[in-house]
Structures are given as C-alpha cells and as structure tokens.
N, C-alpha and C positions, 0 to 999 in steps of 0.2 A: 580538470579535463578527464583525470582519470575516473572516475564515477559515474560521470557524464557517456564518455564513453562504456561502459557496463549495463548504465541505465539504458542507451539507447541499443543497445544488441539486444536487451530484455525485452523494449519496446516491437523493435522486431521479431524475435518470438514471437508476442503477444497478434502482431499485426499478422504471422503468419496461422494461430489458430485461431483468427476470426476470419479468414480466406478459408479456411478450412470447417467453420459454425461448432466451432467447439470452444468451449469453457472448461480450463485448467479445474479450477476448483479449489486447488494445493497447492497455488503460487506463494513460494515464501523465498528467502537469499538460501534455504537446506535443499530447495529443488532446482537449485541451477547450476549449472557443471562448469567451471570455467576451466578453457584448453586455452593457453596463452593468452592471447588478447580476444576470444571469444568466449560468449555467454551462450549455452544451452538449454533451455527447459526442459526439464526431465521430470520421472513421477508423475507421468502421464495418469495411471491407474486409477485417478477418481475424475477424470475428462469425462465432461460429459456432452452430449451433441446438443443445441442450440437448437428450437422450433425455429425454423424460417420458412412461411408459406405465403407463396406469391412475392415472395420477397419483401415481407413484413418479418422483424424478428418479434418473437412470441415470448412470455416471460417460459421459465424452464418451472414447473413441478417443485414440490418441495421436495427436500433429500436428505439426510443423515449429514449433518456436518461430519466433515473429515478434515486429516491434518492432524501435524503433534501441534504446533502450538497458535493456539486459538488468535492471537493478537492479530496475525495476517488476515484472519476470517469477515469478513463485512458482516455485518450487522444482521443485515436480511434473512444470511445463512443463520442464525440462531433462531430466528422470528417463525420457521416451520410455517413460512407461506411464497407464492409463487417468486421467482425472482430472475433478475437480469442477469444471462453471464456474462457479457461484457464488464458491465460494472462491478461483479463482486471482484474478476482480473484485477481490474485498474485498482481495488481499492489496498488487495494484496500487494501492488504494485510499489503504492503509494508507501505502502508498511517497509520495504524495501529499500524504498530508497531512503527514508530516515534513517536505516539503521545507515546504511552507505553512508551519508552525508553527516552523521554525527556521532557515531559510534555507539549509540546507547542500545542497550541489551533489550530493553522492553518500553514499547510508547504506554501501554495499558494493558492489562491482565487478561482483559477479553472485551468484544464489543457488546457492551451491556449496562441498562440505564444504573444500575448501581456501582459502577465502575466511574470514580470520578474524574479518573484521566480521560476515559473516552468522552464521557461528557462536555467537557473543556474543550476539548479539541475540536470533535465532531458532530458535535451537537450544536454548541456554541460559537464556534469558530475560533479557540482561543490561542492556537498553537504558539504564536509567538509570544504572546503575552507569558504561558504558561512556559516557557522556555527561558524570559525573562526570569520571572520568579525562582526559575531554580540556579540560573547564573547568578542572580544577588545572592541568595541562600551560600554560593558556594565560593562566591569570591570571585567567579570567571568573570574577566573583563569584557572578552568580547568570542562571541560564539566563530567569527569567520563564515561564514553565511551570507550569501545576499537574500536581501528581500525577495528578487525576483526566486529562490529557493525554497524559501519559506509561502509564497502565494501558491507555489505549485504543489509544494505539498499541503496546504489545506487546503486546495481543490480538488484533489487527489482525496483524501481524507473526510470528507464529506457523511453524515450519517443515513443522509437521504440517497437515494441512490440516484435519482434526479438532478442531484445539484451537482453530482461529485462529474469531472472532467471525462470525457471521452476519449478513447485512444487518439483519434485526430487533432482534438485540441491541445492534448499533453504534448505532441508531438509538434505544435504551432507554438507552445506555450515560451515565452519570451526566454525564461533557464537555458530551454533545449537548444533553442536556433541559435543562443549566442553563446554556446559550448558550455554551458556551467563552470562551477567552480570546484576545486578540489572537494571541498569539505573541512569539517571544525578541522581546525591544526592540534587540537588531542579531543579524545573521546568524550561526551560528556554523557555518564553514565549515570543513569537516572534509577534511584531506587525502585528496587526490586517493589514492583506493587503485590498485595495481599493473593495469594488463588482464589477465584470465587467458585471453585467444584461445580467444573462443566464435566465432570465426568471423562471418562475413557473416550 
C-alpha cells in the first residue's frame, strides 16, 4: 500500500501539469519532496509548455537533454527529434516506480540501443524475464511482486512512445485500482551497469 500510495500522489502531480500543458522533463524519485504522506514534484526548471492548438496536442521541439541521471530520460529525449511530453512524464514515471517497488539503484545506464538492459526491457519487452534471470543468478526465491506490477511497469517502460501507457490508463491500470502491493520484501539490487558517456 505504501508505494502505491506515493506512486498515486506522483500520478497526481503529473495529472496536474497536464491541466496545466506542461512537461516536467526531470521527473525522477531526486525531484520529489515528500512532506509526510505527501508527494510534491519539484525542479520544475527544465518544464517545458506543451503545443496544444485547437486542442490538438502537438509533439514539443527537440531540446538538450537535462537531468543528473540519464536512466529516468525516455528514449526520444536522446534521439534529438520532436517528442511527446506526456509520454517522456510517464516513462520517468515508470523509472520510479521500479526503483519504489524493488529497490534496485539502476534499471539501465541510459536509454540507448547499446545499452543491453534497455534493450531487454524496452525494446523487447522482457522485464520479467530479465528480473528472473537475475533472481536465479542470486539465489532469490521470490521477488514479492505481482504480475499485475510487473504489466504496469512494462507498459509504463515501453521504448516506443506510442505503445507506452497514458496517464489515464496508468491510472485504470488494474495495480492502481486494487491499491498495489508493498514491494520486494528486500531490495533487489541490480549491478551497477557500464557508463556509456552521455556526457554532462
């Protein structure tokens, strides 16, 4: 429940700066302030406003990736072409709540085809599998995890930006309505992946 609830005060944030046609940018778990049982978005500074005309939203301009660390960044943000702010949110989102739910320090070093984690995951869709493989590896029995946890975050995690979940559907999505689960019962800390020198 407790994550569940974090994730969903996040969600709200998020639901409030698309009322608002603004793209965080710099969503990661170092940009959000927790005051007791609330969750803040903060580090507003690389927000940027959303084209919506006629009430069409319009992709945003390329822009300088920002942020300290690259892993929360969707993909697109590196690609140096037009892109969605909704979805690059949700996909920082998604980065989020893994760490939430499982403790581990890094899913993949950065969103980039030579990065074999992201590949795995969000390319291919392999999350669970690849989450497998490192519980045999390490002897863990059982992650603590439901499935429906695991669906949300690879739809959340998505490399396309088309495919990966909408705030609305995250928020339909079967985890949320029926309050989630804690999370792994210990951290399952996933080696430190390689830097692949994105620079400052």
């Amino acid at each position: 429940m407790f994550n569940n609830h974090f994730f969903h005060s996040n969600q709200q944030g998020l639901e409030t700066l698309q009322r608002l046609e603004l793209c965080h940018r710099n969503l990661s778990l170092e940009t959000v302030v927790l005051s007791g049982t609330t969750c803040t978005l903060a580090a507003l500074g690389s927000a940027i406003r959303i084209p919506i005309v006629s009430g069409t939203v319009h992709l945003i301009e390329p822009q300088p990736p920002c942020g300290s660390n690259p892993q929360y960044m969707a993909p697109e943000l590196l690609q140096n072409t037009p892109f969605d702010g909704y979805a690059v949110d949700l996909f920082a989102a998604g980065v989020a709540l893994f760490v939430m739910l499982l403790g581990g320090d890094t899913l993949f070093a950065a969103p980039l085809p030579e990065d074999r984690r992201f590949q795995d995951i969000c390319v291919e869709g392999n999350l669970k599998e690849m989450l497998q493989r490192i519980c045999a590896k390490r002897a863990v029995i059982d992650l603590n995890i439901s499935d429906d946890a695991l669906d949300l975050l690879q739809k959340m995690l998505r490399a396309e930006p088309k495919d990966r979940l909408g705030l609305s559907q995250v928020q339909q999505h079967a985890w949320v309505t029926k309050g989630g689960e804690a999370g792994a019962t210990a951290p399952l800390t996933l080696a430190q992946p390689p830097p692949l020198g994105l620079g400052a």
